[in-house]
C-alpha positions in Angstrom: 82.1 125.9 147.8 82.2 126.2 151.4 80.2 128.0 153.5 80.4 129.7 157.0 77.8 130.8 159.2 79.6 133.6 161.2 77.0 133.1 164.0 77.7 129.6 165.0 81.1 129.3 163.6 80.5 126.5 161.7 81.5 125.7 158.1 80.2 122.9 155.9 79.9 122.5 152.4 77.1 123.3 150.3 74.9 120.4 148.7 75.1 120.6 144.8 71.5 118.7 145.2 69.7 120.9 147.0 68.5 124.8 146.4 71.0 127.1 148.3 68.3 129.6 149.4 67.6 126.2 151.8 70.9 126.0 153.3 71.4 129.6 154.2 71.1 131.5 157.4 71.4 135.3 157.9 74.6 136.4 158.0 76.2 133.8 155.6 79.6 133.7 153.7 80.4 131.9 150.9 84.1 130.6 150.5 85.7 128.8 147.6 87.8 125.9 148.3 89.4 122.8 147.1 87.0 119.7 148.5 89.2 116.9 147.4 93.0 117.4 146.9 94.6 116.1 144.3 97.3 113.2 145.5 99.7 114.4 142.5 99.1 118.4 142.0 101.8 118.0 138.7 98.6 116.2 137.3 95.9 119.3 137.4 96.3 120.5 133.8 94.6 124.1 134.1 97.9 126.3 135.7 94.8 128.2 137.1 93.7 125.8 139.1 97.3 124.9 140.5 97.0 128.7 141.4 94.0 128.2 143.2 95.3 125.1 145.4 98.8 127.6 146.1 96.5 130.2 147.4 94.6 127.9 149.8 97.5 126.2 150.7 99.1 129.3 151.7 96.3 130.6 154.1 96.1 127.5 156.0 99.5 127.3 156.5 99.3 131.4 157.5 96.7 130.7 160.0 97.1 127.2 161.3 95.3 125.1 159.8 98.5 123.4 158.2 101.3 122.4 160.4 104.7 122.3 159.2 108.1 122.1 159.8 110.0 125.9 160.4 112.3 124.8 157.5 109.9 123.5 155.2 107.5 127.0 156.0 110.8 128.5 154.9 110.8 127.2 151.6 107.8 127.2 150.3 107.8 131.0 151.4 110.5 131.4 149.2 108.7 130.0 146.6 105.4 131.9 146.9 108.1 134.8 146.7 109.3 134.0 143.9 105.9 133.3 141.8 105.0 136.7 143.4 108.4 139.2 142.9 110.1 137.2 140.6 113.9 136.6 140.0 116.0 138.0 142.8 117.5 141.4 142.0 120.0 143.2 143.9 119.2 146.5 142.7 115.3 146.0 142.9 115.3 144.1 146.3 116.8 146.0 149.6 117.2 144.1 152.2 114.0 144.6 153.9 112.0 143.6 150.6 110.1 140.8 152.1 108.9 142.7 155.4 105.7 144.1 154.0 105.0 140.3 153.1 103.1 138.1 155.6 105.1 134.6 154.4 105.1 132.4 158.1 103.2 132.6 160.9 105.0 134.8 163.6 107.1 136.0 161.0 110.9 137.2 162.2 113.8 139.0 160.8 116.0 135.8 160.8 112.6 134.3 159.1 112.9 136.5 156.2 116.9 136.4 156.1 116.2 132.8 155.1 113.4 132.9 152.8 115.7 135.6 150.8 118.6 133.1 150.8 116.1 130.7 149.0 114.6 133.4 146.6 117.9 133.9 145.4 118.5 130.2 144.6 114.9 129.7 142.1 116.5 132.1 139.8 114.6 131.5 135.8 111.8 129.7 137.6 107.9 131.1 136.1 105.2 131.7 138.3 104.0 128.6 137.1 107.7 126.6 137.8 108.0 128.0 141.6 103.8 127.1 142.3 104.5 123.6 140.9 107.3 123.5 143.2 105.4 124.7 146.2 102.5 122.1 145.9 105.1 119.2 145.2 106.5 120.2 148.5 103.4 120.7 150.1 101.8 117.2 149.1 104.7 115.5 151.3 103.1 117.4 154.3 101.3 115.1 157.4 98.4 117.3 156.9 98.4 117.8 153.5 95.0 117.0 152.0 93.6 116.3 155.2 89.9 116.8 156.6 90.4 116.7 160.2 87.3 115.8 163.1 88.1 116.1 167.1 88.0 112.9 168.4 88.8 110.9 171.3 90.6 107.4 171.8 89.1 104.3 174.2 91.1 105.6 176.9 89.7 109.3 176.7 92.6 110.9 175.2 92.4 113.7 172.7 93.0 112.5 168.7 92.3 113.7 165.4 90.6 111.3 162.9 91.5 112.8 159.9 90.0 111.2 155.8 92.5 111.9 153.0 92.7 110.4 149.6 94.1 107.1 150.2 92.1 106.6 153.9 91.8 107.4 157.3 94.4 108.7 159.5 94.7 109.4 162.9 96.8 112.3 164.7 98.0 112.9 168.2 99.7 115.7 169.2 100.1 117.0 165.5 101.8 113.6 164.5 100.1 110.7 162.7 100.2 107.4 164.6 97.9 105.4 162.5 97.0 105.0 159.2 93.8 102.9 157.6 93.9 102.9 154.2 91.0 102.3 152.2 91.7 99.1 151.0 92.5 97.7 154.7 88.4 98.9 155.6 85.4 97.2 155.2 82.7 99.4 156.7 82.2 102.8 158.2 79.5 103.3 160.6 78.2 105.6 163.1 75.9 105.3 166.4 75.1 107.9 168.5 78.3 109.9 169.1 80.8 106.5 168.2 82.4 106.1 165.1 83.4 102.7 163.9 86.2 101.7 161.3 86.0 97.7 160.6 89.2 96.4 158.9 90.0 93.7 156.7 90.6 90.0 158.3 94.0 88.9 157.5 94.1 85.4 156.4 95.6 83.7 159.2 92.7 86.1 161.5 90.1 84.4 162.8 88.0 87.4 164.3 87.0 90.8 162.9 88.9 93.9 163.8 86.8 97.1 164.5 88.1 99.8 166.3 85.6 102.8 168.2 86.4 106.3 168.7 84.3 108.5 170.6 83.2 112.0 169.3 81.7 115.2 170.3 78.7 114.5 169.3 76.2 112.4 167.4 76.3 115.2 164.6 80.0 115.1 164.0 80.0 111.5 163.8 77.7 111.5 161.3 80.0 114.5 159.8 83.2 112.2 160.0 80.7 109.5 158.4 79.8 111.3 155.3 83.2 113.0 154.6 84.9 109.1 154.4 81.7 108.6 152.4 82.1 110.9 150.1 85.6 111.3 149.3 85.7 106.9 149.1 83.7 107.4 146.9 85.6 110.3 145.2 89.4 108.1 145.1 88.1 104.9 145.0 85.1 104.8 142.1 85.3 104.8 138.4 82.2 106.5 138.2 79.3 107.8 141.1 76.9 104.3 141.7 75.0 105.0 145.3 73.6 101.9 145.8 77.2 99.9 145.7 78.9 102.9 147.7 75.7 102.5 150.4 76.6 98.5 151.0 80.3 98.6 150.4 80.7 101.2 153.4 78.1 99.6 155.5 75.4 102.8 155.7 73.1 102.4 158.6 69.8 101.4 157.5 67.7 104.5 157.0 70.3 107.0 156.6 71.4 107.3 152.9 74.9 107.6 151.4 76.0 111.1 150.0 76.0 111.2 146.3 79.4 111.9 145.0 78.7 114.0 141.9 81.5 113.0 140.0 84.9 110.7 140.4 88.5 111.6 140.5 88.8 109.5 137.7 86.1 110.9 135.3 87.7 114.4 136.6 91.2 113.3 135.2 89.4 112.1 131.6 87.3 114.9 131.5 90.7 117.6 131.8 92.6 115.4 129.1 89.7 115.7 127.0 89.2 119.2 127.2 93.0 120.2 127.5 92.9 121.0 123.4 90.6 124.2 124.1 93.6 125.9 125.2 92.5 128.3 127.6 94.6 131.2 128.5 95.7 132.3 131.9 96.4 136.0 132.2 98.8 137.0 135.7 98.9 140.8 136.9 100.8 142.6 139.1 99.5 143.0 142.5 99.1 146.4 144.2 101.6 145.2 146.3 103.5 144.4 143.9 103.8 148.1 141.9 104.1 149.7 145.5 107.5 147.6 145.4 108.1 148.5 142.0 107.7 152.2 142.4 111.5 152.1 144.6 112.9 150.7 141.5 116.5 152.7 140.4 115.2 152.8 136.9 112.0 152.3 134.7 113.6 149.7 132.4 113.9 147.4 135.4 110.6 148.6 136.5 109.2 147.2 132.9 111.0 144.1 133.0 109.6 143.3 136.4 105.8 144.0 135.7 106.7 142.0 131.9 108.1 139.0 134.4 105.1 138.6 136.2 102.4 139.7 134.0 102.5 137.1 131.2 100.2 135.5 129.0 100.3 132.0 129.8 98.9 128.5 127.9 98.4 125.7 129.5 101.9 124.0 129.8 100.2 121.1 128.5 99.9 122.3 124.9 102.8 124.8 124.1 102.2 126.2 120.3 104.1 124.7 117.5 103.6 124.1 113.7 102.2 121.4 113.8 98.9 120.7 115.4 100.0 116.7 116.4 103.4 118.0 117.7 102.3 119.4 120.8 105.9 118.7 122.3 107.7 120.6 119.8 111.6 122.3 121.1 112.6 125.7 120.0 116.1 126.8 118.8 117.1 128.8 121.8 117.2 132.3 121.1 120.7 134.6 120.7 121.8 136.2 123.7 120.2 139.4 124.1 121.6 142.8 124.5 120.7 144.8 127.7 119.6 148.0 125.3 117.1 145.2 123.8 115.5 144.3 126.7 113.3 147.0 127.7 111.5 146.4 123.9 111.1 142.8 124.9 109.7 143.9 127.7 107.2 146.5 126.4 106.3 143.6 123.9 105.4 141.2 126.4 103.1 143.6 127.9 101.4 144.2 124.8 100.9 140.7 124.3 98.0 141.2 127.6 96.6 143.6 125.7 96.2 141.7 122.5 97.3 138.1 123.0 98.9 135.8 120.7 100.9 133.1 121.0 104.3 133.1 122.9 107.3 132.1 122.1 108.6 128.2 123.5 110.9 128.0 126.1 113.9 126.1 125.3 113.0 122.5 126.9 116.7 122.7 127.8 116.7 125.6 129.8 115.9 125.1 133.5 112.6 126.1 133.9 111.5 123.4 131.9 112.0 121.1 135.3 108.4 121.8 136.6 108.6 118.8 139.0 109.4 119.9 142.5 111.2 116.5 143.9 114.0 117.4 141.4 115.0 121.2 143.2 117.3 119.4 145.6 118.6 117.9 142.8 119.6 120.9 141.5 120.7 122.4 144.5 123.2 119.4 144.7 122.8 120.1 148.8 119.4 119.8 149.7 118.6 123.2 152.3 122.2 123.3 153.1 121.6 126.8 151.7 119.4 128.4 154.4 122.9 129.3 156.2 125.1 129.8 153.3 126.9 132.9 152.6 128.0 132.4 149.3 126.9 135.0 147.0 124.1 133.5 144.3 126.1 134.6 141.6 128.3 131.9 142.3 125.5 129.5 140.9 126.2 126.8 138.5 126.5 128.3 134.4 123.1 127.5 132.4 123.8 124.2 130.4 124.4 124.2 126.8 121.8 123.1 124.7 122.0 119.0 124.6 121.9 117.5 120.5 119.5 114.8 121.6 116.1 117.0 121.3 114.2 116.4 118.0 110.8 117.3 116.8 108.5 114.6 115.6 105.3 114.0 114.6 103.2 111.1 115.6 102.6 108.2 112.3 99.7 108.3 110.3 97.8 105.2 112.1 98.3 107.2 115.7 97.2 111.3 114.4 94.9 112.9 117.0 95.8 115.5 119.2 95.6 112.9 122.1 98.9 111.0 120.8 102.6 112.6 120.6 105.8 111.4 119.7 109.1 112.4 122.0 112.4 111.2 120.6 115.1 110.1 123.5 119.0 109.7 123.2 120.6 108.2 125.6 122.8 110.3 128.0 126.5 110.2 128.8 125.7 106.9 131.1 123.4 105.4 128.3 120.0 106.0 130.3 117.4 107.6 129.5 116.0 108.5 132.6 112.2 107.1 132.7 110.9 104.4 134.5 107.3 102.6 133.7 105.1 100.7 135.6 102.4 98.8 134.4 102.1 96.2 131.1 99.2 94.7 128.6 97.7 98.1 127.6 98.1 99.6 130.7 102.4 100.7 130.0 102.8 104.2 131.8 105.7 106.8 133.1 106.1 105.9 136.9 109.1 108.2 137.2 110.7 110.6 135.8 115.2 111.8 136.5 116.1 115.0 136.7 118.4 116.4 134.2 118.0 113.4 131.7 116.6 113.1 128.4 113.5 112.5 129.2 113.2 115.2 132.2 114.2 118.0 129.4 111.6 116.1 127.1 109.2 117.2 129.3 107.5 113.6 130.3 105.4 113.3 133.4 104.3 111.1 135.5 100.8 109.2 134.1 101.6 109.4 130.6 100.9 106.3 128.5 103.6 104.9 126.5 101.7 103.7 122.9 104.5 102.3 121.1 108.5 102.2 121.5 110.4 102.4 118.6 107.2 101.6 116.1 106.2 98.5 118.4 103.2 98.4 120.2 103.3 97.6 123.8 99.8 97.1 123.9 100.3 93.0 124.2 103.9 93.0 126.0 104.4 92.8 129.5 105.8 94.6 132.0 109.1 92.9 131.6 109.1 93.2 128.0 108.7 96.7 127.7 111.5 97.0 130.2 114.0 95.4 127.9 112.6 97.0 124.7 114.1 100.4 126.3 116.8 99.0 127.8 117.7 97.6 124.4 117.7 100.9 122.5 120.7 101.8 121.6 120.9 105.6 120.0 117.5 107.4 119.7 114.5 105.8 121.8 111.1 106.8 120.0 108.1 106.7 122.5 104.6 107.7 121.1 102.6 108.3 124.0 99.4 109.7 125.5 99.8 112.3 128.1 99.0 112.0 131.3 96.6 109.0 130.8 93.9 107.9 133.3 95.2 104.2 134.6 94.2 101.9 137.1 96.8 101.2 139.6 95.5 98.5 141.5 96.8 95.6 139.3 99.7 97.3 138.1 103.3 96.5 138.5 105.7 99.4 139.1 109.3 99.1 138.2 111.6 99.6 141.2 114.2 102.1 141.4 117.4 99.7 141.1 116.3 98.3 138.0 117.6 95.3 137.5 115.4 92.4 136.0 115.9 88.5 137.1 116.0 85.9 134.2 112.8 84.0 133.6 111.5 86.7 135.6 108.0 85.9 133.6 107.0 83.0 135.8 107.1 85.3 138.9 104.3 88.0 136.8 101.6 87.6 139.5 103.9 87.1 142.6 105.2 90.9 143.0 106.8 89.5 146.6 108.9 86.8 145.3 109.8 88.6 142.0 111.3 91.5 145.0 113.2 89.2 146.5 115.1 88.3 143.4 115.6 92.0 142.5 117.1 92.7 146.3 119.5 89.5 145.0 120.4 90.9 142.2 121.2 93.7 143.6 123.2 92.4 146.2 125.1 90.2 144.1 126.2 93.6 141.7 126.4 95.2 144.9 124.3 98.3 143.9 122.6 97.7 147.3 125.4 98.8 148.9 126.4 101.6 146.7 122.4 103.0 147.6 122.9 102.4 151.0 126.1 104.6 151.4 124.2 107.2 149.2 121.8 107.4 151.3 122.1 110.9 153.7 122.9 110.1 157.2 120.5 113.0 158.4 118.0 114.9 157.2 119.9 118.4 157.1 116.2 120.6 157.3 115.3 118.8 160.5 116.2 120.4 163.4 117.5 118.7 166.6 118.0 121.3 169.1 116.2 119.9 171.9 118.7 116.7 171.9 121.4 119.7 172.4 120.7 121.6 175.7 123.0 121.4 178.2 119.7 119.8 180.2 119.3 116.8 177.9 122.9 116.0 176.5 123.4 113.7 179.6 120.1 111.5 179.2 121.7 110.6 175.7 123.5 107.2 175.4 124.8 108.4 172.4 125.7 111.6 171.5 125.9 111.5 167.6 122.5 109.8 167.4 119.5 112.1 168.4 116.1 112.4 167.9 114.8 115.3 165.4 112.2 117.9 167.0 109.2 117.4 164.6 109.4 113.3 165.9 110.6 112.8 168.8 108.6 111.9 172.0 107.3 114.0 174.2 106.9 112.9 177.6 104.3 114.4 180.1 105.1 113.5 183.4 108.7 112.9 182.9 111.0 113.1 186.0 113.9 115.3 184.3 111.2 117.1 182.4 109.8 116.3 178.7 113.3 114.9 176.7 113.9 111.7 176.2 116.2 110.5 173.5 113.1 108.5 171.2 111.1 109.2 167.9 108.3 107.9 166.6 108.4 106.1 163.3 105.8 105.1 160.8 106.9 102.8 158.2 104.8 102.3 155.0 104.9 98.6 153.5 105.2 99.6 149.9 102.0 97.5 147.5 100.7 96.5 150.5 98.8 100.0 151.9 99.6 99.0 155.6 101.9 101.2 158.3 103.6 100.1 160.8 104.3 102.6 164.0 107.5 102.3 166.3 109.0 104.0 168.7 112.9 103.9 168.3 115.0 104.8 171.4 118.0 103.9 172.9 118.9 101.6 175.8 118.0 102.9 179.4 120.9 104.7 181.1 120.6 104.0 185.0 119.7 108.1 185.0 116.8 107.6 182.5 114.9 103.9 183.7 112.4 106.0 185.3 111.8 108.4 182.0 112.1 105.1 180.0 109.2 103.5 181.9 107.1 106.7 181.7 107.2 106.4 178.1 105.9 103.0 177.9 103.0 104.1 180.2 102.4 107.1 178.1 102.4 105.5 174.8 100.3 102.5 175.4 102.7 100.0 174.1 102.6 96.4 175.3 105.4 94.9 173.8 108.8 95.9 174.0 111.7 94.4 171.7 115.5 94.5 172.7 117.8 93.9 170.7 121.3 94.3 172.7 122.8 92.9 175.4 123.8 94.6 178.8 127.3 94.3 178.6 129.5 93.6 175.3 133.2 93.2 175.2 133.3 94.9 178.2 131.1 97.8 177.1 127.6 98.5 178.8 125.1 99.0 176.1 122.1 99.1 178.4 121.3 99.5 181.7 118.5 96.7 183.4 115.5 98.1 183.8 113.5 95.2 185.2 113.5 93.2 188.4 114.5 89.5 188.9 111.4 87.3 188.6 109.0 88.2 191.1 110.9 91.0 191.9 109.6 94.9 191.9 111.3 97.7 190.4 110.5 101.2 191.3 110.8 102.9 188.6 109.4 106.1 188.9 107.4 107.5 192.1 104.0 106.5 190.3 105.2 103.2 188.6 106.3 99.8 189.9 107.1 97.2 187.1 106.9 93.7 188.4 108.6 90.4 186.6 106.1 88.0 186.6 108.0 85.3 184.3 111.2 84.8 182.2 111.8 82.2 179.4 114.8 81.9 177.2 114.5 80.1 173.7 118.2 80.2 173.2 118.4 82.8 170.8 116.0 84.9 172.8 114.5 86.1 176.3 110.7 86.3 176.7 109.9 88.1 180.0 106.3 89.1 181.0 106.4 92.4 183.2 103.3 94.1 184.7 103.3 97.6 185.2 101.3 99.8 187.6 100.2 102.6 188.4 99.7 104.2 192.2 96.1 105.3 191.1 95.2 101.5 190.6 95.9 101.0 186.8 97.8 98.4 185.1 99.2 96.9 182.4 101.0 93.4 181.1 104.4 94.5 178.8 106.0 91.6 176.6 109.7 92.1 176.2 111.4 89.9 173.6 115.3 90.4 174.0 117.4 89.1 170.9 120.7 88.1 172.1 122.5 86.5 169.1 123.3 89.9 167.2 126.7 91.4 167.6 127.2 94.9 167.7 128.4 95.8 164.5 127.1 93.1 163.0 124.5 90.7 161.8 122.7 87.7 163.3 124.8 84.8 163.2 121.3 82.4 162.8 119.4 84.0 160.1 116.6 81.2 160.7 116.4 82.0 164.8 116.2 85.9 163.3 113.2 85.0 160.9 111.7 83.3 163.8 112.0 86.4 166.2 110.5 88.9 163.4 107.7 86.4 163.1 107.3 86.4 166.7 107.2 89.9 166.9 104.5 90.3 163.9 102.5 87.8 165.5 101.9 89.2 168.8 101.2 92.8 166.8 97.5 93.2 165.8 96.2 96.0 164.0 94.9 99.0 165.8 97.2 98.2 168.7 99.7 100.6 170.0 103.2 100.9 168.6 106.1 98.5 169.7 109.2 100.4 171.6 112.2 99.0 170.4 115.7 99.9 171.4 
């Protein structure tokens, strides 16, 4: 619950602990909302409650409180359309169908051109398919799960100190700069109106790292306190202990920790427990929804619309089958049916809300049965190459033909339960199966799951527990081992596994994406680094590197880049074909040819090592731009700069020199001077120390290191000297400074 006092304006959340009468005022509201997100929606079991996050998810984005991208907005309109309306229909849907829909803020008619475009693409897709779609779109989001407090930085600019599931995050300008993950933070604290994040000491640290931010006031630090309290607490804990919570997080003495009621992982073993009572979840039309239907050329297609989206659903988790320990259990798929037929179907289906009883299994081969959202580009082949597309939709791809790989199985007699199931694999056309696992020693789970392979149409998810693979128990192999048991299998692969099983991923290994597994691979078990490396040979050596690199897209086709294209900013670009997209690029405030300058910010995540780096990306100064390059580097803080060009090559210019000779001044812009103070060169690179100021008296000490041993085109020639720089580099950047500008 969350309540709102319309008089002040403010909203907190109720205390399950204390009496409610105590926490009311006159005039109160009560609102119902999702506390803690869940990191991986696909893993809420109740459909219901994946409603529930939808419909919350959609209002913030309506009125704010979300930011997004214009495409992304776009597409998850389309699917909230389709969970709503259904399959598009030519004769049911005039063109104006969606204007009586409030889908994106400041909603146009090009707006709702799109989002019909999509809706035509989900055709087959439940309710249920297009809402898991929407939340595995809406998870990827900056803001996604976030709980966000007003703050302000040591220099007195406006931030955002946001507390998510994995940490704390801050945000400037609607665009995360800084992540702290929980397991880089060692205390939270609060005095007066300061709030204080102390982070880890690396080992070759000598000092402790705390960083301050100011707030409002005493009471919202104290607010920003107990909501990184409480939702630590919530991710991090096996179970709710205050006293270990209260010293871990470094309470103040006096003030006492929130009491988390209950742990995301008891909430995760308490809904696998429970998911055999097999609660129903009954959608009706909306009045909206029959005022749209009323137009309809024909009451047949009127009754197959209300039967489309007022179904009688189960839980997807336990579809009905003959056998109670089969949950997973495929269907023959049905005859084609007749159009005279379908109004009875129809009529039937209705009934069913009346009376309910069990209905009928979709075919797992059918496309609706690919609940996962990351797999709809897949699908699409193109991913949101469609939003401009005139192709008609009934040029889509033909369903697929049933597969002869899907069997029905029960689990053996030492493993019955309704906990355990059995899903029998072949391998595809390539000879994969299409899974990947993480984890060994009793701990073997699904990590990932293909689209459009065996194990995609078998329905696995991510989380389940792998028991046994072809009758041998993985419960004393490693993670290795079980790797090659698969990749063994030739034929059928039988998995008995638990679904969606509650596992600790600290001290888990997860199996990377090119999977290919060094020889005497076992010694490296506890070194995940060094057992990397040798994967990154391997797949160098095969050269399916390579072949991932030049799959890779060379831009992100939903991101827009317009502002890199007005006839105002084309000249401040170096080069033309490389641009910065809207969403990240930066902004300048005082620029001298306005706010364009052709740089993005990047955060890079360190994968199993829950640590961010921040860049900024841009390319070398044109003699035009020295002044808006300069700006930048006053704007953003940053105190090291790394080059990595020359001026000239072969004759080419590839930057222009923005500093002076030593002891030289440069005016760079008619509020900044940047002033050489020293210049070293170690061969293979240029250190040079330059101070900037300012004309109201501030200043600051820039490092630039220029690397000028790599060839345009090319790669270092010394791969030592290289190592050396990127050593350099990491040791002059501490944590909580501000991002280093390379170009």
């Amino acid at each position: 619950m969350i309540m709102n006092f319309i008089l002040t304006h403010f909203q907190r959340w109720l205390d399950a602990s204390k009496s409610v009468k105590k926490q009311l005022s006159s005039n109160a509201q009560f609102w119902l909302a999702v506390r803690f997100y869940p990191p991986e929606p696909s893993r809420l079991a109740e459909e219901f409650t994946r409603y529930l996050l939808c419909l919350q998810l959609r209002k913030f984005l309506l009125d704010g409180r979300m930011q997004a991208p214009k495409n992304t907005m776009l597409l998850l309109a389309s699917f909230t359309v389709q969970a709503e309306l259904g399959d598009y229909n030519v004769s049911e849907h005039p063109p104006n169908y969606l204007s009586e829909l409030r889908l994106v803020p400041k909603q146009t008619a090009e707006d709702e051109r799109k989002i019909s475009e999509l809706h035509k693409l989900h055709r087959n897709q439940s309710p249920a398919d297009a809402e898991a779609n929407f939340l595995e779109h809406a998870k990827r989001l900056d803001c996604y799960g976030v709980e966000s407090h007003p703050a302000k930085d040591c220099s007195g600019k406006d931030i955002s100190i946001g507390v998510t599931s994995i940490g704390i995050v801050v945000f400037q300008n609607n665009i995360r700069i800084n992540t702290f993950s929980w397991g880089k933070i060692v205390k939270i604290s609060f005095k007066r109106k300061q709030f204080f994040i102390q982070l880890k000491r690396e080992p070759s640290e000598s000092y402790d790292t705390v960083l301050g931010f100011n707030m409002r006031s005493g009471r919202s630090a104290k607010a920003l306190w107990r909501c990184s309290v409480e939702r630590h607490g919530f991710f991090r804990l096996r179970a709710p202990k205050r006293r270990p919570l209260l010293s871990a997080l470094g309470a103040l003495a006096g003030i006492g920790a929130p009491r988390v009621p209950r742990t995301e992982s008891q909430a995760l073993e308490d809904a696998r427990r429970s998911r055999s009572g097999n609660r129903t979840f009954v959608r009706r039309s909306s009045s909206r929804h029959r005022s749209l239907s009323s137009s309809a050329a024909s009451p047949g297609l009127s009754a197959l619309r209300t039967a489309r989206v007022t179904t009688h659903r189960d839980p997807p988790r336990a579809p009905p089958g003959p056998s109670p320990q089969s949950v997973r259990s495929v269907t023959s798929p049905p005859p084609a049916t007749p159009p005279a037929r379908r109004l009875d179907q129809a009529r039937s289906l209705v009934s069913d809300v009346i009376a309910p009883r069990d209905p009928p299994s979709r075919a797992a081969w059918t496309k609706p049965a690919v609940s996962e959202g990351d797999f709809l580009e897949a699908r699409l082949r193109v991913p949101l190459t469609y939003v401009d597309d005139t192709s008609s939709a009934s040029e889509a791809e033909p369903e697929p033909s049933p597969p002869d790989y899907l069997e029905r199985a029960s689990p053996p007699d030492y493993l019955q339960g309704p906990e355990y199931m059995v899903v029998r694999l072949r391998a595809g056309p390539d000879g994969k199966f299409g899974l990947n696992v993480r984890g060994g020693r009793g701990a073997a789970v699904v990590s990932r799951v293909a689209p459009q392979e065996p194990s995609a149409t078998h329905s696995l998810t991510e989380g389940d527990q792998i028991i046994s693979i072809n009758g041998v128990s993985v419960m004393d192999l490693t993670h290795e081992q079980v790797v090659m048991l698969i990749r063994n299998t030739v034929g059928v692969l039988t998995l008995v596994i638990k679904p969606n099983a509650v596992y600790d991923t600290e001290d888990t290994t997860e199996e990377p994406t090119a999977c290919f597994v060094p020889l005497g691979a076992e010694q490296y078990e506890g070194d995940p680094t060094e057992q990397s490396m040798l994967l990154l040979g391997d797949c160098l050596a095969s050269g399916a590197a390579l072949r991932q690199f030049d799959a890779l897209p060379r831009r992100l086709l939903d991101e827009p880049i317009t502002a890199s294209r007005l006839p105002a900013n084309v000249p401040a670009n170096r080069y033309r074909d490389i641009a910065p997209y809207d969403k990240t690029r930066v902004i300048l405030k005082n620029g001298s040819h306005g706010d364009y300058i052709n740089a993005s910010y990047i955060n890079m995540e360190i994968p199993n090592s829950d640590q961010v780096l921040t860049y900024i990306a841009t390319q070398g100064p044109l003699p035009s731009t020295i002044g808006d390059f300069w700006q930048m580097v006053w704007e953003s803080e940053s105190n090291l700069i790394v080059m990595l060009t020359v001026l000239t090559e072969l004759g080419r210019a590839k930057c222009a020199q923005y500093w002076a000779r030593v002891g030289g001044d440069l005016r760079a812009t008619s509020d900044l001077t940047a002033t050489t103070a020293s210049e070293q060169n170690h061969g293979h690179y240029v250190r040079r120390q330059i101070t900037l100021k300012h004309t109201d008296g501030a200043s600051r000490v820039v490092t630039q290191l220029q690397y000028t041993a790599w060839p345009d085109h090319g790669v270092p020639d010394d791969r030592a000297a290289f190592v050396r720089f990127t050593q350099l580099c990491t040791r002059l950047r501490r944590p909580g400074t501000p991002c280093i500008l390379r170009h």
